[in-house]
Structure formats: structure tokens, C-alpha cells
N, CA, C and O atoms as CSV, one atom per row, in Angstrom:
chain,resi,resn,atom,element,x,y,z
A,1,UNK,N,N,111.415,94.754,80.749
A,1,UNK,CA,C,110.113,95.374,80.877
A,1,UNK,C,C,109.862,95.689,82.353
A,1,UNK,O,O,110.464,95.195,83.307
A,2,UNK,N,N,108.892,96.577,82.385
A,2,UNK,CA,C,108.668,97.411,83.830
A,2,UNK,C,C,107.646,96.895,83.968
A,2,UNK,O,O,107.201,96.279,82.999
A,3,UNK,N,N,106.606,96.953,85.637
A,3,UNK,CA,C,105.238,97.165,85.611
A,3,UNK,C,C,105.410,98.282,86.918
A,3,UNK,O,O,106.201,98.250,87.860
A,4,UNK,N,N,104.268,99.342,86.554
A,4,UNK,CA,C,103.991,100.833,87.062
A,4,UNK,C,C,103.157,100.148,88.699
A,4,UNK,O,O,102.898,98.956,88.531
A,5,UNK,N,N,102.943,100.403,89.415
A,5,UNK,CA,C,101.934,99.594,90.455
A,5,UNK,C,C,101.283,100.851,90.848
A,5,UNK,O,O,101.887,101.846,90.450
A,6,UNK,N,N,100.526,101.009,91.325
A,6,UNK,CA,C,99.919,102.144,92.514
A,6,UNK,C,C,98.799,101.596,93.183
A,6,UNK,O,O,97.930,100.866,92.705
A,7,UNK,N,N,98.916,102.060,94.435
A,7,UNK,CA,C,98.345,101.549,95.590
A,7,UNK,C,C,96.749,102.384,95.419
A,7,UNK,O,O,96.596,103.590,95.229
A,8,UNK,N,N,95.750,101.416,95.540
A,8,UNK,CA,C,94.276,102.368,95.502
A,8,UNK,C,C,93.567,102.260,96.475
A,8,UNK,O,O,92.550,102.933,96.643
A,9,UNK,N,N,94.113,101.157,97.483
A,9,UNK,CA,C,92.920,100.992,99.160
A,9,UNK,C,C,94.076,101.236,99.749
A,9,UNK,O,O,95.146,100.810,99.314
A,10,UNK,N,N,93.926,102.085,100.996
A,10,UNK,CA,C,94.202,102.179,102.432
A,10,UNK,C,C,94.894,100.871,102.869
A,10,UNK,O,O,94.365,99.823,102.497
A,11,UNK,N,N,96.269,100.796,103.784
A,11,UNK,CA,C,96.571,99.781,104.156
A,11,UNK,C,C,95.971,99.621,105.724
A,11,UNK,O,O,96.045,98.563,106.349
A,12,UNK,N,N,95.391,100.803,106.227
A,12,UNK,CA,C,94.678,100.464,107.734
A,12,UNK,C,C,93.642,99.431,107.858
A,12,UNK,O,O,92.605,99.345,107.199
A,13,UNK,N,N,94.088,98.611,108.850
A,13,UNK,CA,C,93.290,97.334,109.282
A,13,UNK,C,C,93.431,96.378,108.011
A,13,UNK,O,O,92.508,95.883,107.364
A,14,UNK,N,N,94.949,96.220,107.784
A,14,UNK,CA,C,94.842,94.817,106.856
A,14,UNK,C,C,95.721,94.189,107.663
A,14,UNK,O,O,95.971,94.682,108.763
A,15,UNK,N,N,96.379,92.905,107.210
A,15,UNK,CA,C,97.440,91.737,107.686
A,15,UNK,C,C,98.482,92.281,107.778
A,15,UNK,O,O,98.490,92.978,106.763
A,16,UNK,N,N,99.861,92.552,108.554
A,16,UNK,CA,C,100.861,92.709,108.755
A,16,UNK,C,C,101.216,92.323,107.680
A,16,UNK,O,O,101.023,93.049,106.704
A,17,UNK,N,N,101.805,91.140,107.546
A,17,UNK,CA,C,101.975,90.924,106.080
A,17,UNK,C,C,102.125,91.135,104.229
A,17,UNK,O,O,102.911,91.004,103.291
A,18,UNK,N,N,100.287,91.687,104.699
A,18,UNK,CA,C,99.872,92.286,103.477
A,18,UNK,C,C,100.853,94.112,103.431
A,18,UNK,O,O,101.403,94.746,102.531
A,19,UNK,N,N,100.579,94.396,105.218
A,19,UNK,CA,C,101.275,96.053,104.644
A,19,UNK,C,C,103.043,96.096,104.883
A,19,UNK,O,O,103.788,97.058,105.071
A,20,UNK,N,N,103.295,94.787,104.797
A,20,UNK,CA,C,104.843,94.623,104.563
A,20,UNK,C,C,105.369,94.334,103.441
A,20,UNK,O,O,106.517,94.429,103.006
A,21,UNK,N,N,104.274,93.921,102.962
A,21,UNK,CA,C,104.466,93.610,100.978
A,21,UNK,C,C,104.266,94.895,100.384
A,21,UNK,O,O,104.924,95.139,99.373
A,22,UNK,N,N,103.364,95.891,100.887
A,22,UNK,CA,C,103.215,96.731,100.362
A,22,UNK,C,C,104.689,97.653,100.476
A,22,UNK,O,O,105.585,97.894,99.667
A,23,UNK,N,N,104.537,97.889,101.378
A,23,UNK,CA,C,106.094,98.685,101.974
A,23,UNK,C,C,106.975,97.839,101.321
A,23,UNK,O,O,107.661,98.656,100.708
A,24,UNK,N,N,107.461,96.623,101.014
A,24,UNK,CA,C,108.409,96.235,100.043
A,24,UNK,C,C,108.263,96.376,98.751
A,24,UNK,O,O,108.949,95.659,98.023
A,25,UNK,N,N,107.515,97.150,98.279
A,25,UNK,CA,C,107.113,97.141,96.734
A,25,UNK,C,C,107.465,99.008,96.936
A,25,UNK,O,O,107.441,99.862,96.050
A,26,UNK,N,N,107.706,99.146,98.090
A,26,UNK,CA,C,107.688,101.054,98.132
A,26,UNK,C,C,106.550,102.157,97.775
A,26,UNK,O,O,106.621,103.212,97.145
A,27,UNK,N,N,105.242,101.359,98.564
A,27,UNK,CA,C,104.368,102.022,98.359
A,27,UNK,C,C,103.613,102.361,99.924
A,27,UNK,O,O,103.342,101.465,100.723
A,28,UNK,N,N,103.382,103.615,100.136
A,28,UNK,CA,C,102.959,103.789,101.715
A,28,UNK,C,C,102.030,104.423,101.666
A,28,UNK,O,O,101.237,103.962,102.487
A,29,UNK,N,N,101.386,105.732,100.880
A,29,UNK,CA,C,100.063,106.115,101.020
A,29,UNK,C,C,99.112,106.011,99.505
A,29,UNK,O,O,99.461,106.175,98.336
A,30,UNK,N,N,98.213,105.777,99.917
A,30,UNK,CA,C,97.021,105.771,98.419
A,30,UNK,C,C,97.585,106.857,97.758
A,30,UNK,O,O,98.035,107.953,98.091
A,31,UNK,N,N,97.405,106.128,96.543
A,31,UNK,CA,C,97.957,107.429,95.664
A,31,UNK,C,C,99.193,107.003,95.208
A,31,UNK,O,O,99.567,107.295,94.073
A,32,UNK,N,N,99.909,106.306,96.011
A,32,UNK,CA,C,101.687,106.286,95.388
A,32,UNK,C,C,101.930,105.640,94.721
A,32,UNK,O,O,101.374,104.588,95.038
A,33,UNK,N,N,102.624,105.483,93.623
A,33,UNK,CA,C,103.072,104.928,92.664
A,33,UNK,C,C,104.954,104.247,92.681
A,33,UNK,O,O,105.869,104.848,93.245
A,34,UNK,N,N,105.092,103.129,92.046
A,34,UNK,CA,C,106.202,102.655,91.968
A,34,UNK,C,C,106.411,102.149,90.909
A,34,UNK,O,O,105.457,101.498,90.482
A,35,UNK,N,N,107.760,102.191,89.954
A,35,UNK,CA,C,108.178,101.271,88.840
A,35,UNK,C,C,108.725,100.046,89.080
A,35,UNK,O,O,109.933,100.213,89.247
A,36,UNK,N,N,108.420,98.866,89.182
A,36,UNK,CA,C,109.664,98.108,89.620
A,36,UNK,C,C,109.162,97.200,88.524
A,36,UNK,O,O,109.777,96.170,88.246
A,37,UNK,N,N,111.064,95.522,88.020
A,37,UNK,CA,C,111.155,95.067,87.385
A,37,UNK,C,C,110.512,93.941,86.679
A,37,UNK,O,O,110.263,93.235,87.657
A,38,UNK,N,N,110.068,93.281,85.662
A,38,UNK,CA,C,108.607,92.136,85.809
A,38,UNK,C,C,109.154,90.959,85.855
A,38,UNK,O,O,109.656,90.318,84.932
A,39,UNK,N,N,109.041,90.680,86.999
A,39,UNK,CA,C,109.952,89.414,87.458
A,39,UNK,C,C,108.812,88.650,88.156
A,39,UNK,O,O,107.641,89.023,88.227
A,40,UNK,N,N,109.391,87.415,88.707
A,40,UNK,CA,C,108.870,86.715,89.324
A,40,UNK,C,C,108.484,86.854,91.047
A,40,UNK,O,O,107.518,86.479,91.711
A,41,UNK,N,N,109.616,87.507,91.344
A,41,UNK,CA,C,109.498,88.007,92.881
A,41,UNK,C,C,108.698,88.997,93.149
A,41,UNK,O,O,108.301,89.208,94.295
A,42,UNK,N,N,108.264,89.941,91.827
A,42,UNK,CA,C,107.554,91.298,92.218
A,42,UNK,C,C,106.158,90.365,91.652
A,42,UNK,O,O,105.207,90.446,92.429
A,43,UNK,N,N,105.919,89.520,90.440
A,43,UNK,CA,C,104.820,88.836,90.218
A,43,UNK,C,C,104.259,88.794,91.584
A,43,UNK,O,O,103.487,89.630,92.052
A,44,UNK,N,N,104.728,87.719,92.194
A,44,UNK,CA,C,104.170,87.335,93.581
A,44,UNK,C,C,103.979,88.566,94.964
A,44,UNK,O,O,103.023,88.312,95.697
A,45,UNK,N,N,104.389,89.196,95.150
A,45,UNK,CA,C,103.989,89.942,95.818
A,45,UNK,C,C,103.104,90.868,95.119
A,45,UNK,O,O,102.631,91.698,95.895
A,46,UNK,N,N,102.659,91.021,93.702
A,46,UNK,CA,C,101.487,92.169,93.347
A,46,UNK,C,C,100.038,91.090,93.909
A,46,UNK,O,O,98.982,91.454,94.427
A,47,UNK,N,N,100.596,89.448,93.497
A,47,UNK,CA,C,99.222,88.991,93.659
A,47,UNK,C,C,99.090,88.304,95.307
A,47,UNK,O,O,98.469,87.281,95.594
A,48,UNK,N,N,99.661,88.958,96.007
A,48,UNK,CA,C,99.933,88.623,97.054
A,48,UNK,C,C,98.543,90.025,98.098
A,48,UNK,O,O,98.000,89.824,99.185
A,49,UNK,N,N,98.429,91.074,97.333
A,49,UNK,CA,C,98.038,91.998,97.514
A,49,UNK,C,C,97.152,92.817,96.422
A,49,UNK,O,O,96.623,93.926,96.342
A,50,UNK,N,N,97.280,91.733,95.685
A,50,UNK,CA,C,96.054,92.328,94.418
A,50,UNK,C,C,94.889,93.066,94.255
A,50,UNK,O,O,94.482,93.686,93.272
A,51,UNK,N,N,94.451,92.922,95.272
A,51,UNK,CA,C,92.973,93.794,95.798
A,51,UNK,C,C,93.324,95.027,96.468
A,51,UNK,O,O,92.484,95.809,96.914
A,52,UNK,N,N,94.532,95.185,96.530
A,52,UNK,CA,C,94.459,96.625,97.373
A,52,UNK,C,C,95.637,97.675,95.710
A,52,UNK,O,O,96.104,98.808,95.591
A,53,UNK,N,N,95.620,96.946,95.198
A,53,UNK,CA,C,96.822,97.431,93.895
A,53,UNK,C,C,96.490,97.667,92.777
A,53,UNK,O,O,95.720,96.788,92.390
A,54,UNK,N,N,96.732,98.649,91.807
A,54,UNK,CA,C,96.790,98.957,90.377
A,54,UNK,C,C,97.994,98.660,89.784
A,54,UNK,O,O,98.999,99.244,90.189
A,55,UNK,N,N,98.113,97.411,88.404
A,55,UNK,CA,C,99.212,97.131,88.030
A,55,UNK,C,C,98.962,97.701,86.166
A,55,UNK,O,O,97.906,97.572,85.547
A,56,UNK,N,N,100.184,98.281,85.646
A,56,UNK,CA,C,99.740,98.745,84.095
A,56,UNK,C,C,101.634,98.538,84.111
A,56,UNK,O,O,102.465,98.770,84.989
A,57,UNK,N,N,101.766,97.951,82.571
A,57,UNK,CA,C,103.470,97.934,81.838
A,57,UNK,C,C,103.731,99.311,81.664
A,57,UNK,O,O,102.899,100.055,81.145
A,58,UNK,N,N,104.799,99.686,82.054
A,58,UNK,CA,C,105.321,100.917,81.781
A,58,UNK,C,C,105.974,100.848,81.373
A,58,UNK,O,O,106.595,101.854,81.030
């Protein structure tokens, strides 16, 4: 199984961190979308950044 992500807040003026998770999930401007696998490693980084993310099963 997949989950679809897309990014819905701006990563300007957040935690390094937070926009390095983002960029590891392959998402860089509002609007972008990524498929990746439903695992445990992508678990944790969606809720790592949950407030700035849209997650739906694809």
C-alpha cells in the first residue's frame, strides 16, 4: 500500500529539520505531491511534520 502526501503550508520560517523532512519525503513547493511506501520510516516523518502535510492511501 501507498500513501499520496502533499504539502499545504509554506516551509518558510520553520525548523531546519522540519524542511529536511520535508525535502526527504520529495516535497519542495505547496502544492507538490508525492507517492511514497506505508511504512514505518515514512509513518514517522509524515507525523514529524503533520501540520504542514496532506496524507490520503493511494
Amino acid at each position: 500500500m501507498a500513501l499520496k502526501i502533499k504539502l499545504i503550508k509554506s516551509l518558510i520560517g520553520r525548523k531546519d529539520s522540519h524542511i529536511a523532512t520535508a525535502h526527504s519525503l520529495g516535497l519542495k513547493k505547496i502544492g507538490s505531491e508525492t507517492t511514497q511506501p506505508d511504512n514505518e520510516a515514512t509513518r514517522g516523518k509524515i507525523n514529524h511534520i503533520s501540520y504542514l502535510v496532506e496524507v490520503t492511501e493511494a
